[in-house]
C-alpha positions as CSV (number, residue, x, y, z in Angstrom):
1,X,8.4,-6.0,-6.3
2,X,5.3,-4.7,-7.9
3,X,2.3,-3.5,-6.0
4,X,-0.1,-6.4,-5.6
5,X,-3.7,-6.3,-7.3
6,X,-6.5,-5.8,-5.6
7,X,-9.1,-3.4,-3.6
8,X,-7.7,-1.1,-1.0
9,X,-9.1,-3.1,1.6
10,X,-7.7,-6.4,0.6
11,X,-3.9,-4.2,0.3
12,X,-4.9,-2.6,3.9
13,X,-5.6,-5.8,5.5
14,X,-2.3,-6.8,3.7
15,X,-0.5,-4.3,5.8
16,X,-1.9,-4.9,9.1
17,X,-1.6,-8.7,9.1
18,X,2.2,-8.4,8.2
19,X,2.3,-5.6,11.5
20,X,0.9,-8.2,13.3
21,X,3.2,-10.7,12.8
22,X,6.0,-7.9,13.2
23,X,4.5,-7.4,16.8
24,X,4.9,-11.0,17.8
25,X,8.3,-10.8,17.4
26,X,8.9,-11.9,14.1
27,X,11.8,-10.2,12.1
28,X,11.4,-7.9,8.9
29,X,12.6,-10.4,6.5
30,X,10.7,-13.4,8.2
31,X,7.2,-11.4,8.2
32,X,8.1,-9.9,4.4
33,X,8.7,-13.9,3.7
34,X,5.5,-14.4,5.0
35,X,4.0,-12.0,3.3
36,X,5.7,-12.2,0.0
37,X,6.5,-8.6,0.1
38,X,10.3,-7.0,0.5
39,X,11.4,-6.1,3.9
40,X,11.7,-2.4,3.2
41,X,8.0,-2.5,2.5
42,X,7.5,-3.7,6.1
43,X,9.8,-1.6,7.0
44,X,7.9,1.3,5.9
45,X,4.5,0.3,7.3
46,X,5.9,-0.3,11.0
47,X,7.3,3.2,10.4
48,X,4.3,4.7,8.9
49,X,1.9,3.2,11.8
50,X,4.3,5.0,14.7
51,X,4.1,8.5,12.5
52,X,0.4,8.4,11.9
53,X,-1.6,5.7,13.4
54,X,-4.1,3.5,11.6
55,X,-4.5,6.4,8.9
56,X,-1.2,6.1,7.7
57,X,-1.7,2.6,6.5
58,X,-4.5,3.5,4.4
59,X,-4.6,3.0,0.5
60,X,-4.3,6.5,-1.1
61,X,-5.5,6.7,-4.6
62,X,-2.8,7.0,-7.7
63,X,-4.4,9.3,-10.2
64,X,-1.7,8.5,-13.0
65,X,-1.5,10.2,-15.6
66,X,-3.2,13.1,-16.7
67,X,-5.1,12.8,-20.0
68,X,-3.5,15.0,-22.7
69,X,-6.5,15.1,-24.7
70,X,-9.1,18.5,-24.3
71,X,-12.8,18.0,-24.4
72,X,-14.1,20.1,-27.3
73,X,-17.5,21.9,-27.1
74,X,-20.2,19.5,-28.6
75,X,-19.2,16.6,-27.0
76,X,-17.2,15.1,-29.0
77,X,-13.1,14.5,-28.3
């Protein structure tokens, strides 16, 4: 399942609503349901949230790839 689209605080709120259905009581698969993500996504931000807190959920920027292209003197590519 692909990454939904959005800001990192939309994704982050994302993450901590579905922990906070998994703390009700709700099961993986019923909160990934829910949250039309896969389990193993849950999975990993329960797991992520007892290694490193609230700081572990957050969005980390994806830098992609890296341009192949040189910037010449003058300005121009």
């Amino acid at each position: 399942m692909a990454r939904p689209k959005g800001s990192a605080d939309l994704l982050e709120d994302r993450r901590w609503r579905a922990l906070t259905l998994l703390d009700t009581g709700l099961s993986l698969n019923e909160v990934a349901r829910r949250m039309r993500s896969s389990a193993s996504s849950v999975l990993r931000w329960r797991n992520a949230r007892r290694r490193g807190g609230a700081e572990a959920l957050r969005v980390r920027f994806s830098p992609g790839r890296p341009l192949k292209l040189e910037r010449r003197s003058g300005g121009s590519w």
